[in-house]
KEKE-3310 file (N, C-alpha, C; in steps of 0.2 Angstrom, whole numbers, plus 5000, padded with zeros to 4 digits):
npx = (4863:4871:4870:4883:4884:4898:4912:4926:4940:4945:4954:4965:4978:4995:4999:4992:4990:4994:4982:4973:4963:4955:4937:4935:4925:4910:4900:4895:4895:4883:4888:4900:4919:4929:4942:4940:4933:4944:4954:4964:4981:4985:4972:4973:4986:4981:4977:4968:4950:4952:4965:4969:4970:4961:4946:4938:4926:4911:4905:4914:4921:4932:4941:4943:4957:4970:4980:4996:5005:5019:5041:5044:5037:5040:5045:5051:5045:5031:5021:5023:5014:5003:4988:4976:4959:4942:4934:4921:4928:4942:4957:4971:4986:4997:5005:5018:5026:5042:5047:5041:5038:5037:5030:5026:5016:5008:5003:5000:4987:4978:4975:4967:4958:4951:4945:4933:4927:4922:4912:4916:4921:4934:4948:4962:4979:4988:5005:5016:5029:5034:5041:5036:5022:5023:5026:5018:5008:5013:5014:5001:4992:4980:4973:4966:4961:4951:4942:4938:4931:4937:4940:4953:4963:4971:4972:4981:4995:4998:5002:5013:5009:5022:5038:5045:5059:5066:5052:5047:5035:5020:5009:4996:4980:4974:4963:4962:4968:4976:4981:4991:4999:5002:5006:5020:5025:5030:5036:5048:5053:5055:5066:5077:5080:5086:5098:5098:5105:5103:5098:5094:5083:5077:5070:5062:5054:5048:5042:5033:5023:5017:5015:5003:4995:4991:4984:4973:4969:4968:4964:4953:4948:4935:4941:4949:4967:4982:4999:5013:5031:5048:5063:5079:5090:5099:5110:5120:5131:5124:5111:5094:5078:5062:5047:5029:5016:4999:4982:4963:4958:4953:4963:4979:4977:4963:4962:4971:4965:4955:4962:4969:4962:4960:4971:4982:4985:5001:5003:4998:5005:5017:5019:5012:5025:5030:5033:5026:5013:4997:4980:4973:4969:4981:4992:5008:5004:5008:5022:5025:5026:5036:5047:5048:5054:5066:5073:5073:5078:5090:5096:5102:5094:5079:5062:5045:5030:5014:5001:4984:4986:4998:5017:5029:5047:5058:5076:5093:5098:5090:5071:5060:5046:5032:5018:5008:5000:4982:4978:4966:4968:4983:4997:5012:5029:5046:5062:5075:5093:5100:5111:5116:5131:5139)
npy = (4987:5003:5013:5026:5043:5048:5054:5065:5060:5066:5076:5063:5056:5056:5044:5038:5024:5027:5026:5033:5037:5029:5024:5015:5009:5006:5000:4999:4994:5004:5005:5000:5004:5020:5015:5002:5001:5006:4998:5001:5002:4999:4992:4980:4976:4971:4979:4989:4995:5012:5020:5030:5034:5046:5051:5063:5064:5051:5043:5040:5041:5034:5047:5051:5052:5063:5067:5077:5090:5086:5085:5071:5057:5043:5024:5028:5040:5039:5037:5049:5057:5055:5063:5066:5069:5078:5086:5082:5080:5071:5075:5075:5081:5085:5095:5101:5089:5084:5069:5055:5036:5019:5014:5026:5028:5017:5018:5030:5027:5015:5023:5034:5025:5018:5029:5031:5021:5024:5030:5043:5060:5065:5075:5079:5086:5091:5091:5102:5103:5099:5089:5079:5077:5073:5059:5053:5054:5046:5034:5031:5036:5046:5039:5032:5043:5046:5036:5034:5046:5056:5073:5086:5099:5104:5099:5084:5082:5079:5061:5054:5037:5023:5013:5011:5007:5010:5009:4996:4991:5000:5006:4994:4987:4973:4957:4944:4926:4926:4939:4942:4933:4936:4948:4946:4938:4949:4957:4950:4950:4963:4966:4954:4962:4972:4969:4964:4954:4938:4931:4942:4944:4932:4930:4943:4941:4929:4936:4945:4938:4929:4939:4946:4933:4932:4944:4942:4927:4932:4944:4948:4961:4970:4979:4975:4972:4983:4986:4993:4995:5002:5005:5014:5026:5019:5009:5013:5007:5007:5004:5001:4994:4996:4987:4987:4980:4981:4981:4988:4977:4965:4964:4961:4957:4955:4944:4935:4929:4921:4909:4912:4921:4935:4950:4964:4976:4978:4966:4956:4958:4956:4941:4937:4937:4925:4907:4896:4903:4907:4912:4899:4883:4871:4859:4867:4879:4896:4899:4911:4923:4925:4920:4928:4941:4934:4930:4942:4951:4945:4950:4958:4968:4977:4975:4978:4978:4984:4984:4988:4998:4997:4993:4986:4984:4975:4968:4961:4960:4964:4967:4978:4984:4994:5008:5015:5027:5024:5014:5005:4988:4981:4984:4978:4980:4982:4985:4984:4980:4978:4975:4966:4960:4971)
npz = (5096:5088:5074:5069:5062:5052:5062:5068:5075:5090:5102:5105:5115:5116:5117:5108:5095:5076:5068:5063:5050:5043:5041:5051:5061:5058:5068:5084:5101:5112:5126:5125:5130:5125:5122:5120:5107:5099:5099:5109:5113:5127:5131:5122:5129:5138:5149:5159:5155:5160:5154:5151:5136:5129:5124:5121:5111:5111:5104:5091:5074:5063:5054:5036:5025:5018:5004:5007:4998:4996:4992:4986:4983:4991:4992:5005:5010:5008:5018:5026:5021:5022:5029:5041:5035:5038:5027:5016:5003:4997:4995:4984:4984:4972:4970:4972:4971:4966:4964:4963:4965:4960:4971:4976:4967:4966:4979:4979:4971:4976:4986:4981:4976:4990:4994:4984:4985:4997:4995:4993:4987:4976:4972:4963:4964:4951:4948:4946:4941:4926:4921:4929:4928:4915:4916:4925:4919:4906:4914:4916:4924:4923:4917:4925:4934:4924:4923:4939:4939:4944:4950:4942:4945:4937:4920:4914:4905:4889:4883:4871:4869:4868:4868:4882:4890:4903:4911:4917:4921:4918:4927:4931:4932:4938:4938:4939:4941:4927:4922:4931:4929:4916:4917:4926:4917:4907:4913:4918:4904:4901:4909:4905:4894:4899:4905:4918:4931:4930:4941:4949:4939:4939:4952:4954:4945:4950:4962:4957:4952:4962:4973:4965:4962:4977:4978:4969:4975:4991:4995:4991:4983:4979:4965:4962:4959:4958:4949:4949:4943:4938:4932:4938:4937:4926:4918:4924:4939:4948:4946:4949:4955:4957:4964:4967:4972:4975:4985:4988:4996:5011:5020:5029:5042:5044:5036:5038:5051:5050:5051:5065:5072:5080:5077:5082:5067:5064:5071:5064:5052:5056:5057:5045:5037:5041:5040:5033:5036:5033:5028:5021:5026:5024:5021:5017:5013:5012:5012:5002:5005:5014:5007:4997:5004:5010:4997:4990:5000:5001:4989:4992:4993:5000:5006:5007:5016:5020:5027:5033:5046:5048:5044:5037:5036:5028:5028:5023:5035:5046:5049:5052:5060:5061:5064:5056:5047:5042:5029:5018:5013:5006:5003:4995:4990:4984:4983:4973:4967:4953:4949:4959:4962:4957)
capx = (4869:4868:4873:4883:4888:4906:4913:4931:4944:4947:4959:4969:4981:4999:5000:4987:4992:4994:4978:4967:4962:4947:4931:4936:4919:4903:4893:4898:4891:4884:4891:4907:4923:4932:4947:4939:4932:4947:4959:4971:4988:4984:4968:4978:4990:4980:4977:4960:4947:4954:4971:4971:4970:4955:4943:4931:4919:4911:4902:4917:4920:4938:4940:4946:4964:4971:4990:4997:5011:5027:5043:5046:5033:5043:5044:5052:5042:5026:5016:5023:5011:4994:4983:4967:4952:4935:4931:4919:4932:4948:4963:4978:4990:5004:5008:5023:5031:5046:5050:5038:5040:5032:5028:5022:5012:5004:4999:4990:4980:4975:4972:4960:4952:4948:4943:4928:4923:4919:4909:4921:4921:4942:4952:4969:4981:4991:5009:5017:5033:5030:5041:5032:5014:5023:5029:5013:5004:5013:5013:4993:4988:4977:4968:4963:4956:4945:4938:4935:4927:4940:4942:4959:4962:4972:4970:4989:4999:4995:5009:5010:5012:5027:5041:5050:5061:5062:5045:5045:5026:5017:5002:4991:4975:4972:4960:4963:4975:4979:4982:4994:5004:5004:5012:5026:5030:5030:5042:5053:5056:5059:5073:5081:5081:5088:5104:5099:5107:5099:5095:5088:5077:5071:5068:5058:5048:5042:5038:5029:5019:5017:5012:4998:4991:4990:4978:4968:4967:4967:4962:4944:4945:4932:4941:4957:4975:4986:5007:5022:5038:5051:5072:5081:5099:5099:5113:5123:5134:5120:5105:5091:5071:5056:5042:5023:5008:4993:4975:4960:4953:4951:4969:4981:4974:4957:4962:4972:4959:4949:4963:4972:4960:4961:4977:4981:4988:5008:5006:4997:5011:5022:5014:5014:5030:5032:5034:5018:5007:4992:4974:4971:4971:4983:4999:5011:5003:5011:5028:5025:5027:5043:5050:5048:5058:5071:5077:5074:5084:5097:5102:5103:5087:5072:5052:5041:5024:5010:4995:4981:4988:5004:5020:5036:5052:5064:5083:5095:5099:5085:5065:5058:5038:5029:5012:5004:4991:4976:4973:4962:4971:4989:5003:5018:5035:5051:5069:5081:5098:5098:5118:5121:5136:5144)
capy = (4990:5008:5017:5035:5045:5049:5060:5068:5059:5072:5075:5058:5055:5056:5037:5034:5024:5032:5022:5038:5036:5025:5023:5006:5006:5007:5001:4999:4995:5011:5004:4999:5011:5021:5010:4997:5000:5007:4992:5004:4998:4997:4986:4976:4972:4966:4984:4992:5004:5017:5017:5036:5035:5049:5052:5069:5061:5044:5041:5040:5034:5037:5052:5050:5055:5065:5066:5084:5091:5084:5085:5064:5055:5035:5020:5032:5045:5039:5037:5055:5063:5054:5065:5065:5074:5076:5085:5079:5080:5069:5080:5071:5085:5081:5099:5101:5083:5082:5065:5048:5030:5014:5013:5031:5027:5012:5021:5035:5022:5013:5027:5032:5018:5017:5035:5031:5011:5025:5035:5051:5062:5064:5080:5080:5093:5090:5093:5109:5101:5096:5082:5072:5079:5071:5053:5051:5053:5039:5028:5029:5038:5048:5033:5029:5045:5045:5027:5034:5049:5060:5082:5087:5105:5104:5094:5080:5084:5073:5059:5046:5029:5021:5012:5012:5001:5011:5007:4991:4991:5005:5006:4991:4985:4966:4955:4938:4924:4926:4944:4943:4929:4940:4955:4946:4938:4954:4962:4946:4951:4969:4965:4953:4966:4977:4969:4964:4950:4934:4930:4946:4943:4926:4931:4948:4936:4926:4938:4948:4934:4925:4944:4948:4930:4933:4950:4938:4925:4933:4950:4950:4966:4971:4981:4967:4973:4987:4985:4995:4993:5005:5005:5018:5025:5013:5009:5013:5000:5008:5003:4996:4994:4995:4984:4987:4978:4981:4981:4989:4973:4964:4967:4954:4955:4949:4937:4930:4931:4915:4903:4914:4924:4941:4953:4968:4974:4977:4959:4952:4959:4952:4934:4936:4935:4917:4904:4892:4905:4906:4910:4893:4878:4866:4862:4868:4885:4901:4900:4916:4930:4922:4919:4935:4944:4932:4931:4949:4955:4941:4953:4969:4975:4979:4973:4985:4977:4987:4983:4992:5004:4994:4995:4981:4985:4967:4970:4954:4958:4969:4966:4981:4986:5002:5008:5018:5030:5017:5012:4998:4984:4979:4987:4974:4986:4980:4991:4979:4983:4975:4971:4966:4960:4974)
capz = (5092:5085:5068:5069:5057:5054:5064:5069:5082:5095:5107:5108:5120:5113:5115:5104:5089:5073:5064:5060:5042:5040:5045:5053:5064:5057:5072:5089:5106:5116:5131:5125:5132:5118:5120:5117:5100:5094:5103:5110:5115:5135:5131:5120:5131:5145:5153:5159:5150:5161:5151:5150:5130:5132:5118:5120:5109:5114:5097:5084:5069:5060:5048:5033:5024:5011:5002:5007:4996:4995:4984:4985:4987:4987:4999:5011:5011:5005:5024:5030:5017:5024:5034:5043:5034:5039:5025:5011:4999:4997:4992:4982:4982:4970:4966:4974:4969:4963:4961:4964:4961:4958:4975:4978:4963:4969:4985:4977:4966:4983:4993:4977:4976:4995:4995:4980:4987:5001:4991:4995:4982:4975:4970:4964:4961:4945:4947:4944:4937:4920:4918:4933:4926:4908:4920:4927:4910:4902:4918:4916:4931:4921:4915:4932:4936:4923:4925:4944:4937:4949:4948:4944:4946:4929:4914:4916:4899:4884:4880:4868:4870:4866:4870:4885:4894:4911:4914:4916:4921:4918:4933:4927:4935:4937:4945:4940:4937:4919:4921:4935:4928:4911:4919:4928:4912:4904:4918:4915:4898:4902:4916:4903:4887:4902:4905:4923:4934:4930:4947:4949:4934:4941:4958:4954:4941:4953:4967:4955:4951:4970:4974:4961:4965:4983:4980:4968:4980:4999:4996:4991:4983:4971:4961:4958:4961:4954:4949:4944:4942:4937:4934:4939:4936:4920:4915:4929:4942:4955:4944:4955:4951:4963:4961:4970:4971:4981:4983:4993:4999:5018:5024:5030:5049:5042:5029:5043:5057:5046:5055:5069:5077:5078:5081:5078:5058:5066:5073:5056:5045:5055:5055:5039:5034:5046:5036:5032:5039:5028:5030:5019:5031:5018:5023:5011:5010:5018:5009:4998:5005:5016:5003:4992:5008:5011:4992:4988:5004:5000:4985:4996:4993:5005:5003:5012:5019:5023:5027:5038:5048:5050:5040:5041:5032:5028:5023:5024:5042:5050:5048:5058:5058:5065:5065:5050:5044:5040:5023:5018:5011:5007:4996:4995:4988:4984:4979:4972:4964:4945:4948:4966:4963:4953)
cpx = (4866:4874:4876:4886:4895:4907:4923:4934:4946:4952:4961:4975:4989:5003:4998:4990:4989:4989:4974:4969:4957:4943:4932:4930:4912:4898:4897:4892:4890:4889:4898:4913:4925:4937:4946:4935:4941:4955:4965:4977:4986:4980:4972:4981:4990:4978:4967:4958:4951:4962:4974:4973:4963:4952:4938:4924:4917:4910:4908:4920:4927:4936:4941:4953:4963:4979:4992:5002:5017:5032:5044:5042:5036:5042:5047:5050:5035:5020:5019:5019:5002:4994:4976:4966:4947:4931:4929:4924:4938:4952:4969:4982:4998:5007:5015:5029:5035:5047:5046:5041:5036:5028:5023:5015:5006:4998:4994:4985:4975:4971:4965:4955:4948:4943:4935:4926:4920:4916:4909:4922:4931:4945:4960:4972:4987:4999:5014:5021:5031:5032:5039:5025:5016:5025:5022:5007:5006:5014:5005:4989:4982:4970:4963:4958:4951:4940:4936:4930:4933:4942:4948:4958:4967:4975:4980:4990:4997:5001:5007:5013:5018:5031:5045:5052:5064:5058:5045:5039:5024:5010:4997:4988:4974:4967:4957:4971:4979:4982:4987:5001:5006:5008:5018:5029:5032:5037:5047:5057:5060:5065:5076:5084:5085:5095:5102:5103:5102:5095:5089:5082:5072:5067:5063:5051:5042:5041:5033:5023:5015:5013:5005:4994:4989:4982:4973:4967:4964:4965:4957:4942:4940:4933:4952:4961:4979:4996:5008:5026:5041:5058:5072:5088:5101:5104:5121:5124:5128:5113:5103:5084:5067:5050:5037:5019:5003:4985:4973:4957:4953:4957:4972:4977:4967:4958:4965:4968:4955:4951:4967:4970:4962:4966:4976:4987:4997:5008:5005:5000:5016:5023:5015:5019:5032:5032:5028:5015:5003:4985:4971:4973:4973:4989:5003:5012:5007:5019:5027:5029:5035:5049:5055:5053:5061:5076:5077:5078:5090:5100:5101:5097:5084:5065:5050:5033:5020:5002:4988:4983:4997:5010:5026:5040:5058:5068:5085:5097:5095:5078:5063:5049:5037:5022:5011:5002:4989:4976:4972:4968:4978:4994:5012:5024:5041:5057:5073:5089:5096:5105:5120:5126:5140:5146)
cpy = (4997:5010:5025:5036:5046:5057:5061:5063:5064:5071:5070:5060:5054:5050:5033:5033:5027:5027:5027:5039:5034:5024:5017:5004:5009:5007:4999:4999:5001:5008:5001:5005:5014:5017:5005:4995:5002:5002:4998:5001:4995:4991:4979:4971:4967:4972:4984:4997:5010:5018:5024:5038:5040:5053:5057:5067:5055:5039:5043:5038:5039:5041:5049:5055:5060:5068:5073:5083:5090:5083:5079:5062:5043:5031:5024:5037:5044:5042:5045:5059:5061:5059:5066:5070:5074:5079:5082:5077:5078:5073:5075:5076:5084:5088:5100:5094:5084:5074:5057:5042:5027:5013:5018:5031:5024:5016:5026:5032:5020:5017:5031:5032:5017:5024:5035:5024:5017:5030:5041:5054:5064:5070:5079:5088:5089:5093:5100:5107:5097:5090:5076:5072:5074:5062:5049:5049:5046:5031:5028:5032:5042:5045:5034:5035:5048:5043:5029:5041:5054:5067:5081:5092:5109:5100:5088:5082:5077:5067:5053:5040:5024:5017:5012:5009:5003:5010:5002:4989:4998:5003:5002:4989:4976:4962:4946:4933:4925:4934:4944:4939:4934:4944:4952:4942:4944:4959:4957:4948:4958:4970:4960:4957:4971:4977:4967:4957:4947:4931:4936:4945:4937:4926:4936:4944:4935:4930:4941:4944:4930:4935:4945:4941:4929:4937:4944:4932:4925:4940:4952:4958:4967:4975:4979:4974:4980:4985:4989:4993:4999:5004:5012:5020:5020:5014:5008:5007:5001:5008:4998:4997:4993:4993:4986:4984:4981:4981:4987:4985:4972:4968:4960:4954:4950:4943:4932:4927:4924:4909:4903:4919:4932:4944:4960:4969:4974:4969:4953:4952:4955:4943:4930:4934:4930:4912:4897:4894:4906:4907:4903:4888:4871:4865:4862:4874:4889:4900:4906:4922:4928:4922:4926:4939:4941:4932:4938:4953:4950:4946:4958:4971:4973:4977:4978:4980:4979:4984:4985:4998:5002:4994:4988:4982:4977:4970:4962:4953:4963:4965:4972:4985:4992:5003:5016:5024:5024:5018:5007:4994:4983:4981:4981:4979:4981:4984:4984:4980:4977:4972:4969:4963:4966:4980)
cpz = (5089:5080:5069:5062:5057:5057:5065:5076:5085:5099:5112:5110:5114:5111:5112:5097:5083:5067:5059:5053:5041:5045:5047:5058:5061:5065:5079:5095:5112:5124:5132:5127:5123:5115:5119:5109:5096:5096:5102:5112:5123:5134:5129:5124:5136:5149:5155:5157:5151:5161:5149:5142:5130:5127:5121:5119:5110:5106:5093:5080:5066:5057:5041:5030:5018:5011:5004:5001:4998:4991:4982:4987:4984:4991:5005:5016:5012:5014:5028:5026:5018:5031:5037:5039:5035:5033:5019:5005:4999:4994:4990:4982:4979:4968:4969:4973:4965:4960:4962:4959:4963:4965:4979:4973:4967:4975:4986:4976:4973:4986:4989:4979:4984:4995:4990:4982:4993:5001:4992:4987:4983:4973:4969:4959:4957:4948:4946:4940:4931:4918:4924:4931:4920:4912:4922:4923:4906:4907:4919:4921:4928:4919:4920:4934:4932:4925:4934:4945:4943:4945:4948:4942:4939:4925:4915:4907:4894:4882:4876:4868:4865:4868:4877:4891:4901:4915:4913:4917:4923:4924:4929:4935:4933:4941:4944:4938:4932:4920:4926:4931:4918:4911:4922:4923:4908:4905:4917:4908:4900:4907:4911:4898:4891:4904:4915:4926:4934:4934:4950:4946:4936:4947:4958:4947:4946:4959:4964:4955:4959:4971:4971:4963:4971:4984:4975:4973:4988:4998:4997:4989:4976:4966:4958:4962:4955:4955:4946:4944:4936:4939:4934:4939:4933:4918:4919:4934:4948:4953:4949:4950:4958:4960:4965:4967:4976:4979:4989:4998:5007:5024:5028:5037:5047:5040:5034:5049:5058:5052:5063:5073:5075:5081:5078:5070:5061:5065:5065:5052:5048:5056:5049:5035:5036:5040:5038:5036:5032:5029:5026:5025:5025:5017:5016:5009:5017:5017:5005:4999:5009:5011:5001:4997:5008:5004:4991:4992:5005:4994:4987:4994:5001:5000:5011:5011:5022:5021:5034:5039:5051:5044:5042:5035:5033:5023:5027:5034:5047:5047:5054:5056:5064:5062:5061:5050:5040:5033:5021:5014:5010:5004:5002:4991:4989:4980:4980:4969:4958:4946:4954:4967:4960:4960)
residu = (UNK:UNK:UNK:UNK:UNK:UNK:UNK:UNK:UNK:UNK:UNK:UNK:UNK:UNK:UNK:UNK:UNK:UNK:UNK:UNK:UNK:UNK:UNK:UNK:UNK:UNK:UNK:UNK:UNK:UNK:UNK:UNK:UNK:UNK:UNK:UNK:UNK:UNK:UNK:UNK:UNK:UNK:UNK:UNK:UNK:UNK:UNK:UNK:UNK:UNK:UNK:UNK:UNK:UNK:UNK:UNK:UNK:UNK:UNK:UNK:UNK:UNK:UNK:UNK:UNK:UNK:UNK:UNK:UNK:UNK:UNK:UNK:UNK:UNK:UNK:UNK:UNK:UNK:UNK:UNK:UNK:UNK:UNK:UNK:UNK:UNK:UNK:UNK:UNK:UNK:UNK:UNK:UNK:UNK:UNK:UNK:UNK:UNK:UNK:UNK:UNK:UNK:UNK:UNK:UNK:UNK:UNK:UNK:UNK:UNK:UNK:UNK:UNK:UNK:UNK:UNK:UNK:UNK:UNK:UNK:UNK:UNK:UNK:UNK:UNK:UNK:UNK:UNK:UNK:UNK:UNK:UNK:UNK:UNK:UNK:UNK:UNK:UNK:UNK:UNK:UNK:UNK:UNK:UNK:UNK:UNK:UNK:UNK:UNK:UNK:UNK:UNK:UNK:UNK:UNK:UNK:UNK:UNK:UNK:UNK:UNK:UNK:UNK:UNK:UNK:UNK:UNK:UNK:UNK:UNK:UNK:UNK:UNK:UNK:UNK:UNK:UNK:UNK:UNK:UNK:UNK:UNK:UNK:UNK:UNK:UNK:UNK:UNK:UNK:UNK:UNK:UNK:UNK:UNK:UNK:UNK:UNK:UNK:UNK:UNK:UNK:UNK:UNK:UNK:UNK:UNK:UNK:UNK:UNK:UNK:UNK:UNK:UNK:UNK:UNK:UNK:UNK:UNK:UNK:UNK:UNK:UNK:UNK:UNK:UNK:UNK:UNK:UNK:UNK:UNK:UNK:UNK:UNK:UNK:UNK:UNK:UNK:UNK:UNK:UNK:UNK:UNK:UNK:UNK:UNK:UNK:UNK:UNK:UNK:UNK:UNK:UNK:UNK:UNK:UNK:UNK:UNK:UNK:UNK:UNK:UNK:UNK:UNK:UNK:UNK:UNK:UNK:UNK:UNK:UNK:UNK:UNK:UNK:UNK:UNK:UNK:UNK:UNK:UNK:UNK:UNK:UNK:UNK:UNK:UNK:UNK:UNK:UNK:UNK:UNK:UNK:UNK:UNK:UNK:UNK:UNK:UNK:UNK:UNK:UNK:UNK:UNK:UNK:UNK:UNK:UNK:UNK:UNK:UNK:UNK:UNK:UNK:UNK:UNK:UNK:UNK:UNK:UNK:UNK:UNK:UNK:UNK:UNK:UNK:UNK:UNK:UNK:UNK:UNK:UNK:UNK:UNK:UNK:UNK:UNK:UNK:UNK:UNK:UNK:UNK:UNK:UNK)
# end
């Protein structure tokens, strides 16, 4: 076996899935094809090395990413703003954002956090708009890139801590059970003080809670879990809220892997959602995440599932999965409405 440094993916084929983002091989056999290190679709599917996916370089190892400018950055948008970078320096660029939510949030944190677990040094751009610069301030973000020691190109606006029953969770970091089961009590109270549909309230409880226990139990990250949560249009018959969790840890494909072998992340998201799958072997387990999608797209909402380079979107009458930009570990996402009957 031999070690390369990282290098640049070059001139793939236009059928090459859209993975590039992480260094997903460290070591590799010289005489292996390139399709087969980087399990292109053909190999996959039963084809041969020569599958016409045609890499220039034989030595390489993914690049890394960074967020360009965007004015939205939300569950809709979030995966159109990742791009390869080879250079030294991760770039956030949030100067251009008009409008993020819990979920765009999340995905920065993550994408972070992998960027310094992969000793990248971080650059962000602060906002031009001052009331996302002042949004991003009181949802914590600033915290975070202190505690990772990250450049920002200028200083995020000073705000003070107070009350406020739009946030229902400001960007918090977790990494055991007491703290997970904390915050989805937390978000309980904030979704009953908020006039929500008491079904909504019980069901976003417990996914919150089933969610945050999942990254302490199956994730293995070693810098625990990040969640928000925010309402939106409060007050209003079109009030809804988005919740996120995620981590940077193994990813479902691995954690799965323990008791089903290996697939790729598409196939493991959607796996995942089957009902009593589980990397734990104990019947019973692998009801969670099932779950969390069938109640939460029974009141008209969507849950969003990414993990890897893979993405799966569940509504009450659709589930549809597509194929990423790579980021390490798992961001679970849900938009719910607060009154689905109104």
């Amino acid at each position: 076996m031999a070690r390369f440094p990282p290098l640049v993916l070059v001139n793939v084929s236009r059928s090459w899935p859209a993975v590039a983002g992480r260094r997903m091989v460290d070591e590799v056999d010289e005489k292996a094809s390139p399709s087969w290190w980087f399990g292109c679709p053909c190999r996959m599917a039963g084809g041969t090395d020569s599958c016409g996916c045609e890499v220039t370089a034989r030595r390489v190892i993914l690049a890394g990413m960074s967020i360009r400018g965007r004015r939205s950055l939300n569950l809709l948008t979030f995966d159109q703003v990742l791009v390869p970078d080879d250079d030294e320096v991760v770039t956030v660029d949030l100067s251009m954002t008009e409008f993020i939510d819990a979920y765009g949030l999340v995905g920065v944190t993550c994408h972070i956090a992998e960027a310094v677990a992969d000793g990248r040094a971080v650059k962000v751009l602060t906002p031009e708009h001052d009331a996302v610069a002042r949004y991003l301030s009181r949802m914590h973000l600033p915290a975070l890139l202190e505690e990772y020691d990250v450049a920002v190109d200028w200083p995020f606006p000073w705000v003070g801590e107070r009350d406020q029953q739009d946030s229902l969770i400001e960007l918090e970091n977790f990494s055991d059970a007491g703290g997970s089961d904390r915050l989805a009590e937390f978000l309980w109270h904030r979704l009953m003080e908020g006039g929500a549909d008491p079904q909504v309230v019980d069901d976003v409880f417990n996914a919150a809670g089933e969610l945050c226990n999942n990254v302490v139990e199956h994730a293995q990250s070693a810098s625990g879990g990040w969640v928000a949560a925010q309402r939106y249009q409060a007050d209003q018959p079109s009030e809804y809220l988005v919740l996120a969790v995620g981590d940077v840890g193994i990813g479902i494909s691995r954690s799965l892997s323990r008791r089903y072998g290996w697939m790729d992340d598409e196939k493991a998201v959607a796996k995942a959602l089957e009902l009593y799958v589980s990397s734990v072997d104990d019947p019973g387990r692998g009801q969670g995440l099932t779950w969390i999608a069938e109640a939460l797209a029974g009141l008209r909402g969507s849950v969003w599932v990414r993990s890897g380079a893979a993405a799966r979107r569940v509504t009450k009458y659709r589930s549809r999965g597509e194929q990423v930009s790579h980021l390490q570990g798992t961001i679970v996402a849900a938009r719910v409405p607060c009154r689905p009957g109104g």
